[in-house]
N, C-alpha and C positions, 0 to 999 in steps of 0.2 A: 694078454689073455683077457676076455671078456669076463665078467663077473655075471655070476648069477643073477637074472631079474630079481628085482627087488620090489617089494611094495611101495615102495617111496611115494611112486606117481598114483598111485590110489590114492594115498592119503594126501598129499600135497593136491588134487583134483577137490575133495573135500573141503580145504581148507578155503579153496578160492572160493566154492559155492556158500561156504558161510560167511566170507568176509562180504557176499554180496558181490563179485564178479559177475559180469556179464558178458564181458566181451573181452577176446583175447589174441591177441596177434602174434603172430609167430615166422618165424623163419627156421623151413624143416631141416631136423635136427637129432643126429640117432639118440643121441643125448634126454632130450625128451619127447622120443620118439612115444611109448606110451600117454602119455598125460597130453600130447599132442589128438590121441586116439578118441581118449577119453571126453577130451572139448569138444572134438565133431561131430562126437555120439550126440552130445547135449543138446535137447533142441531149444532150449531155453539160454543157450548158449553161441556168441557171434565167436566164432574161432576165424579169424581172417588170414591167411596164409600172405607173408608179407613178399618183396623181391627185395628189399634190400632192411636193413634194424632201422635205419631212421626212420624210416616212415612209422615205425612202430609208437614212434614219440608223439610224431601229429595226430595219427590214429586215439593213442591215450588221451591227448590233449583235449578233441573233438566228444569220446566219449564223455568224458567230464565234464563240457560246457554242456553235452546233454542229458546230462545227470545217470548217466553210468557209469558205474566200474569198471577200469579196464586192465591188464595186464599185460606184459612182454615176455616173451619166450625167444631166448637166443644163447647163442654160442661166444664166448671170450672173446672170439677173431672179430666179432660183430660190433662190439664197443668202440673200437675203434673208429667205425663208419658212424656213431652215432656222439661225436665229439659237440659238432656246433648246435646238433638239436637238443644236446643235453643242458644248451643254455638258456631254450626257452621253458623250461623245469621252473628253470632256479628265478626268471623273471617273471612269468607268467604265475609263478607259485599253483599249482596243479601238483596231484597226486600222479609218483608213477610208480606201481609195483615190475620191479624186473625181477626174472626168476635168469640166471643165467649158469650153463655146464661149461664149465671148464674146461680147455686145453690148455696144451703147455707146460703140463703139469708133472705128474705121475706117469713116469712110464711113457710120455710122447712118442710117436714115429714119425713124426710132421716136424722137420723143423720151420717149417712156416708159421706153426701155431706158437711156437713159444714164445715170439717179439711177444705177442697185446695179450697171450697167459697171463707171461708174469709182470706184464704192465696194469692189466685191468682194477685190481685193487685201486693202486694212485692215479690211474686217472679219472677213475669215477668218483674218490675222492677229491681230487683238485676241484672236479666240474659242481661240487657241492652235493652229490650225492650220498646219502647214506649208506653203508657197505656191509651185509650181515654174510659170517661164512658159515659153512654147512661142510663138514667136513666128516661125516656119518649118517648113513642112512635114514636114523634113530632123530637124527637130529633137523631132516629136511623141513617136515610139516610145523613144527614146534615155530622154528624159523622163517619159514614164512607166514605164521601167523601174526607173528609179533609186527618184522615185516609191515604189512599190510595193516596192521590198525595203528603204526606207525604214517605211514602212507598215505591212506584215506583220513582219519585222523587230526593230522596236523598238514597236509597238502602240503608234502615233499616227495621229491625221489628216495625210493627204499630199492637197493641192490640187494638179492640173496644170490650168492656166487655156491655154486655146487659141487665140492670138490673131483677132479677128474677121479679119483681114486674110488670116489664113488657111485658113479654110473661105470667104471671098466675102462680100460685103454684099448686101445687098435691095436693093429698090427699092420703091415704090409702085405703079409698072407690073406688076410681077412680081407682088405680093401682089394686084393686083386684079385679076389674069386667072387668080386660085386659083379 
């Protein structure tokens, strides 16, 4: 059952524009599918709609060397495709903020998503990432602020993982009357 929209993605949209976000790449995602909305609206705002998460690395990487802010928007399943470029993070020392929804979680109907769910925590640690959870609504935007002046900051990868339980789970009914 899906959960009532929430404000989250208004405020967590906020948070980016005061950390000084500019630009933000994404791979769409019902997950953040509002805050997805909200970037395109922005015209002071690069929202670039990705084909696959790695590229989201180089994309941050590039903004960076030209003195903007950047972001990643993606899905648990997506971590996984983003293994080997999460190690030019850790040696190029660059800021990455990840905002990332959860599967595999709460309530799944995919057992596809649950392998890199409940992987994504240790692997984005192993790769040196920093790992912040969000496991209530109340608690997104707070999160990623800290997050992000962590990020920017000290020129590291900062992970905010969003718990499935709080964007709503799928269903199979739902996905087959897409």
């Amino acid at each position: 059952m899906r959960r009532k929209e929430s404000p989250w993605p208004d405020r967590v949209y906020k948070t980016l524009k005061a950390a000084g976000v500019r630009q933000v790449g994404y791979v769409p995602d019902a997950g953040h599918k509002r805050l997805i909305e909200l970037c395109l609206a922005d015209r002071e705002l690069d929202a670039v709609v990705l084909s696959t998460e790695e590229e989201g690395i180089g994309l941050a990487a590039g903004a960076w060397l030209g003195g903007v802010r950047g972001a990643l928007l993606m899905q648990s399943s997506g971590v996984g495709n983003c293994i080997n470029a999460l190690g030019m993070t850790r040696e190029c020392r660059f800021p990455l903020l990840m905002l990332i929804t959860m599967r595999g979680q709460f309530g799944e109907f995919n057992p596809w998503q649950v392998p890199m769910g409940q992987a994504t925590p240790g692997v984005l640690s192993a790769m040196g990432v920093v790992v912040h959870e969000a496991n209530a609504a109340d608690e997104i935007a707070p999160t990623v602020d800290a997050a992000a002046r962590l990020a920017f900051g000290s020129c590291q990868a900062v992970a905010v993982l969003i718990a499935q339980g709080v964007i709503g789970i799928k269903s199979f009914q739902e996905q087959a009357s897409r």
